[in-house]
N, C-alpha and C positions, 0 to 999 in steps of 0.2 A: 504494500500500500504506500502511496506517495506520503510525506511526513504532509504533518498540517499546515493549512494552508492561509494564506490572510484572505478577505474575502471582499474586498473592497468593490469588485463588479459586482456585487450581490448585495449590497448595503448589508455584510453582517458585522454585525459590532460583537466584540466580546468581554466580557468584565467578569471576575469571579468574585462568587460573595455565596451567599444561600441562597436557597427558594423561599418565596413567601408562606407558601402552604407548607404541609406536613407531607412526610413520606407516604404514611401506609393510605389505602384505599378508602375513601370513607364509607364506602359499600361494603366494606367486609367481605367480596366476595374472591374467588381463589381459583385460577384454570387448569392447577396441578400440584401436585403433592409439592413440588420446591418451585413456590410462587413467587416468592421472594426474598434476597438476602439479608442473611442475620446482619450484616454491618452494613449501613448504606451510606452511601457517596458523605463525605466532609466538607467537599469544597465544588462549587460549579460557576459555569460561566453562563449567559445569554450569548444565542443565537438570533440576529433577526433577517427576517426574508420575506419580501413581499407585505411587509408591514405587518406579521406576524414575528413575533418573540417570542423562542422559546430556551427555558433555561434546562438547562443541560448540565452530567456530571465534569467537571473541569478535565479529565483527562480524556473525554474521549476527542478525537481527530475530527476536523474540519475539512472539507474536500468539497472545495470550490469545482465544479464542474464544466461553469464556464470557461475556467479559466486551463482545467484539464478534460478534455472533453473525451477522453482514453481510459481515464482512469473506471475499475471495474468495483463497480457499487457491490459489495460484500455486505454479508449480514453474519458474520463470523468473526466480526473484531469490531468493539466499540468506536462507531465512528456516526458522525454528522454529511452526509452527501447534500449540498443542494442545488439544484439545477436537474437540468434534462442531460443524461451522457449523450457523448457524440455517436454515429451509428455503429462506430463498432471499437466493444470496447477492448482494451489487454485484462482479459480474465484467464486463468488458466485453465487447463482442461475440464480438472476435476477442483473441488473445493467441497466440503462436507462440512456442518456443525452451524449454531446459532449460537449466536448471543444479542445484548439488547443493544440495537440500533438504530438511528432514523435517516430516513430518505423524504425529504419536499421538493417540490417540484411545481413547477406553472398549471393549474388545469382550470376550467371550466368550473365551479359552482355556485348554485343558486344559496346555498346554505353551509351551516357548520353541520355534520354528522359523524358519529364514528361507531365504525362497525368492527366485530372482534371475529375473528376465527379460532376457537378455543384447540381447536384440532391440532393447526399447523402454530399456534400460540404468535399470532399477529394482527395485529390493531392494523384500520386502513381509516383514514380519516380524512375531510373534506372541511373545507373552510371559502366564503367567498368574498370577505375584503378584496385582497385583487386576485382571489381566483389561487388555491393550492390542492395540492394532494401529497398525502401523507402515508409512507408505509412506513412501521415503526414493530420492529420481530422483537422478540424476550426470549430467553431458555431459563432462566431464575427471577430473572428479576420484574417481576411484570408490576409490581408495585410503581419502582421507579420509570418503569415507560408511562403508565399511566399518568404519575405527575407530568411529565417532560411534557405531556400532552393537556394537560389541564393548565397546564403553565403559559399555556397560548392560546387558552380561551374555548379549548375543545371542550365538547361534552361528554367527557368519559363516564358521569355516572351513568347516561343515557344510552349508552352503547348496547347496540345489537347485537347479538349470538346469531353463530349461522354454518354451517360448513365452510361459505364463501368469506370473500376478502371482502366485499361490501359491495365490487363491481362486477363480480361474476354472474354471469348471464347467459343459457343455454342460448345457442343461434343454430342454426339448421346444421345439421351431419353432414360430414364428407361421407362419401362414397364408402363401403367398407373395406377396402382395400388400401384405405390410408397406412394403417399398419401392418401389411403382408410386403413382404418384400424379399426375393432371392440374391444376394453380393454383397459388396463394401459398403461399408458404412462411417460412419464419424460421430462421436458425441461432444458435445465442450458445454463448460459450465453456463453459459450465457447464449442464448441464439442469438446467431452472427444477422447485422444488418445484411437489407437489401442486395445491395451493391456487392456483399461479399458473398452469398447464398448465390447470386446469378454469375460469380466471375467462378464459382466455384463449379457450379451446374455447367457449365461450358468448358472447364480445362482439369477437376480430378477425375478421378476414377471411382469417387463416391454417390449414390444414389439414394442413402438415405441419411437420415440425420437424427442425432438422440437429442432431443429438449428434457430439463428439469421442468415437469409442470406445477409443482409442490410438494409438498412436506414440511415437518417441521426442523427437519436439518437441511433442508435445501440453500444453497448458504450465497449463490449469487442470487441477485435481483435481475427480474429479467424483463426492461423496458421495451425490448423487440418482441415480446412472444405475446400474440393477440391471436384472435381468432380471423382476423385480414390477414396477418405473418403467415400463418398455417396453410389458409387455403391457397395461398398465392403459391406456397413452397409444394403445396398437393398441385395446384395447375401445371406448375412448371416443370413436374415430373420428379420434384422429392417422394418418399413415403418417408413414413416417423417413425422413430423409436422413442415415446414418451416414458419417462423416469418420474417416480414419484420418490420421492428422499423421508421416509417416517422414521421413527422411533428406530434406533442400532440397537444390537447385540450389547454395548455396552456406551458407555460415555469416551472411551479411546479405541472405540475399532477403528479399524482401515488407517482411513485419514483425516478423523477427528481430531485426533490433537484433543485429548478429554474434552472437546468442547460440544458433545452430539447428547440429544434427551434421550436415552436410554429405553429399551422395552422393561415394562415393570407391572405390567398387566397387562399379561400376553392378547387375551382374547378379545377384552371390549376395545382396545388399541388397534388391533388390527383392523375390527369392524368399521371403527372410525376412521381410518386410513384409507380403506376403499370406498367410504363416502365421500372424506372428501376429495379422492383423486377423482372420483367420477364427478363431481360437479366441477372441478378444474378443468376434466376433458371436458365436459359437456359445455363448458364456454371457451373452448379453443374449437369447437367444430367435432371433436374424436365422441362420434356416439355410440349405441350398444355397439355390441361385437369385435371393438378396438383392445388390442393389446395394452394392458398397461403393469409396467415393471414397478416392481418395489425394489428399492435399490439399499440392501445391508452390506455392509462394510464387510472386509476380514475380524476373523475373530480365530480363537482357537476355542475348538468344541469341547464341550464336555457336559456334564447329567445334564447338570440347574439350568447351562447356559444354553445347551440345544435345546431343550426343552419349550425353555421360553421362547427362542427364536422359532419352532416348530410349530407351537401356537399360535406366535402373530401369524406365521403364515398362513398357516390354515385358513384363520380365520379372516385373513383380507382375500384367499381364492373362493371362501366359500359365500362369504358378502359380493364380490364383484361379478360373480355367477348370478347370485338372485337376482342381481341390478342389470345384468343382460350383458356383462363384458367379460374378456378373458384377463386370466389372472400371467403376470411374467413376473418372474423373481431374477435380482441379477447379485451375484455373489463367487466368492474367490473359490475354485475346487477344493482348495486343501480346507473351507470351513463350512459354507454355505452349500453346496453341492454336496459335498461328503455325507451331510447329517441328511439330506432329503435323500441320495442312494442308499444311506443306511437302514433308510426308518422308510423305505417308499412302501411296505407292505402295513405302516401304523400311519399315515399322513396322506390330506388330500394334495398332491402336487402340484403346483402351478401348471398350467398349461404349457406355458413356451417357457426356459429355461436361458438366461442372458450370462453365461459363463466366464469369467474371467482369466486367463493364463495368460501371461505373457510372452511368449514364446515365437513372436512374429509369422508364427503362422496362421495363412490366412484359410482357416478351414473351419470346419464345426465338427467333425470328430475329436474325440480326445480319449486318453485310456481312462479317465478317471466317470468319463459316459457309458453307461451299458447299452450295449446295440437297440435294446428295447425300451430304452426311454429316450421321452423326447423325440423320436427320430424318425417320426412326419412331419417335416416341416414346423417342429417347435425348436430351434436351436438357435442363438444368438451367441460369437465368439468373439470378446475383445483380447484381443489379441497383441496387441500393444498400447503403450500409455503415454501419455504426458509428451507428445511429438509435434513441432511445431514445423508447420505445413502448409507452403504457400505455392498461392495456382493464383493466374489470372491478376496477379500482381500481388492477392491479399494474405496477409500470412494469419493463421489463425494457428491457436495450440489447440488439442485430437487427442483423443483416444481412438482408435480404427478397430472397424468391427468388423466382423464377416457377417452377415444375415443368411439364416435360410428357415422364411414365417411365412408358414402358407397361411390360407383362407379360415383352418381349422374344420371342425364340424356343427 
């Protein structure tokens, strides 16, 4: 992340001192067992932007946007984003984990409102002196997002619940064949703007493309990914591999960096994880019948640990089933894969299985897949990681995948 930034194209002023109000919630109410931090901030500054002021904990980072219009809005390290990023940003391939941050930005509103996603634990808030929008994620501390946001006039006791963000909106289904697709592939943490999606559709050798569509460790922000971004990337002859980032094996799997909310109630977790990725898709265009991955980190297996990861899964294949979609898990062979071949005679399986090996090979066999799973057309292999790859002038950082996702039944 760029150090912080002075903000002077932005009229942000900063001063440190307290908040006028109190930390905790005056609603008393609570989105998760660790709601909020036993020690809270000591010292903060004002933010202001667009004639909205909000005071904020003194160390997190400032990230003028106008002034870096590259830098890649993270919700994984306490920072202050304001402005619209440029169309494409330097985010890296992969990124995983939440913590409490805020992102404002220019929008349209008639009003102030804020709406909560208790799911993916993220506040989305509207304000219209001269027109803002507000994303603002929490992994602990949801106390102190809350003031950050009452600090500027928001209505946080008034806030909505809901699976969505505030702005999610089902719009008509693509075709279902958005996510079936036989070859290369690509994921990166951020969908790539325009410009770089078409220079790329014309000079890689990649035909599909993995977007984060939510969760509650999903850890970039992702201002290009609408439901216009999707179908254009479907007109133009992308199909998708859509990732949904919930609840990990643990707070340091993969590449958390302890910074990921952990599974800790395997079942009702999972179920609410395939709520809310289905209402995610279902305002990007991906309706029934769409693949959609759950994406857990490495871990190393064992009783308590597979256990619990065996339960969420189940139960976000067996919730995405009733709601009309298929379920896809993506996870490392040596943890994720291992315990569903283990246990595939006690567990409902995902459908299409998104494997990870690094091994540069671009196939969907591997020894640690039994001939008889997966091997109609449910097979996704990444294949390599974290590779920075430029066509058509534009370099993006990649994970490359092989696909081979049929139609299903």
């Amino acid at each position: 992340m760029p150090a912080a930034l002075a903000v002077p194209a932005l009229c942000a002023a900063l001063a440190v001192g307290r908040p006028a109000a109190a930390l905790p919630d005056a609603s008393g109410t609570d989105a998760s067992p660790a709601a909020s931090r036993s020690v809270p901030p000591t010292a903060y500054r004002t933010v202001a932007y667009r004639g909205h002021t909000f005071t904020v904990p003194a160390d997190w980072q400032v990230v003028d946007l106008t002034a870096d219009p590259a830098a890649c809005v993270r919700f994984d390290r306490h920072a202050v984003y304001l402005g619209t990023p440029g169309e494409q940003q330097d985010c890296p391939a992969r990124a995983t984990g939440r913590t409490e941050s805020l992102w404002v930005r220019p929008a349209t509103a008639e009003r102030a409102a804020v709406t909560e996603n208790r799911t993916a634990r993220l506040f989305h808030a509207t304000a219209s002196a001269e027109g803002i929008a507000v994303t603002a994620p929490y992994r602990e501390d949801r106390a102190v997002v809350q003031e950050v946001l009452r600090s500027a006039g928001l209505p946080v006791s008034a806030a909505r619940t809901g699976p969505g963000d505030g702005s999610a909106q089902s719009v008509p289904a693509l075709p279902a064949d958005a996510t079936v697709y036989r070859g290369r592939g690509f994921d990166t943490c951020a969908a790539p703007g325009q410009k770089a999606m078409d220079a790329w559709r014309a000079a890689s050798p990649y035909g599909a493309v993995g977007v984060y569509i939510g969760g509650v460790n999903r850890a970039c922000a992702q201002p290009n990914l609408t439901d216009t971004w999707v179908r254009t990337q479907y007109t133009s002859g992308w199909r998708l591999l859509p990732l949904y980032v919930g609840p990990q094996p643990s707070a340091g799997a993969g590449s958390c960096a302890d910074d990921c909310a952990a599974i800790t109630d395997p079942a009702p977790q999972g179920r609410a994880a395939a709520e809310d990725a289905v209402v995610q898709a279902g305002a990007l265009g991906l309706g029934p019948g769409a693949v959609l991955y759950n994406d857990l980190e490495q871990y190393t297996p064992g009783a308590a640990l597979t256990a619990r990861v065996l339960g969420y899964l189940e139960a976000w294949t067996l919730r995405l089933h009733e709601l009309g979609y298929r379920s896809g898990a993506y996870g490392s062979v040596s943890s994720l894969v291992a315990d569903l071949v283990g246990n595939a005679a006690r567990t409902t399986l995902p459908d299409v299985i998104h494997f990870a090996r690094w091994n540069d090979e671009a196939v969907t066999t591997d020894a640690a897949l039994p001939a008889g799973l997966w091997s109609q057309g449910q097979r996704v292999h990444q294949y390599a990681g974290d590779r920075a790859e430029t066509y058509g002038g534009t370099r993006i950082s990649v994970d490359r995948d092989q696909l081979d996702v049929g139609a299903g039944t």
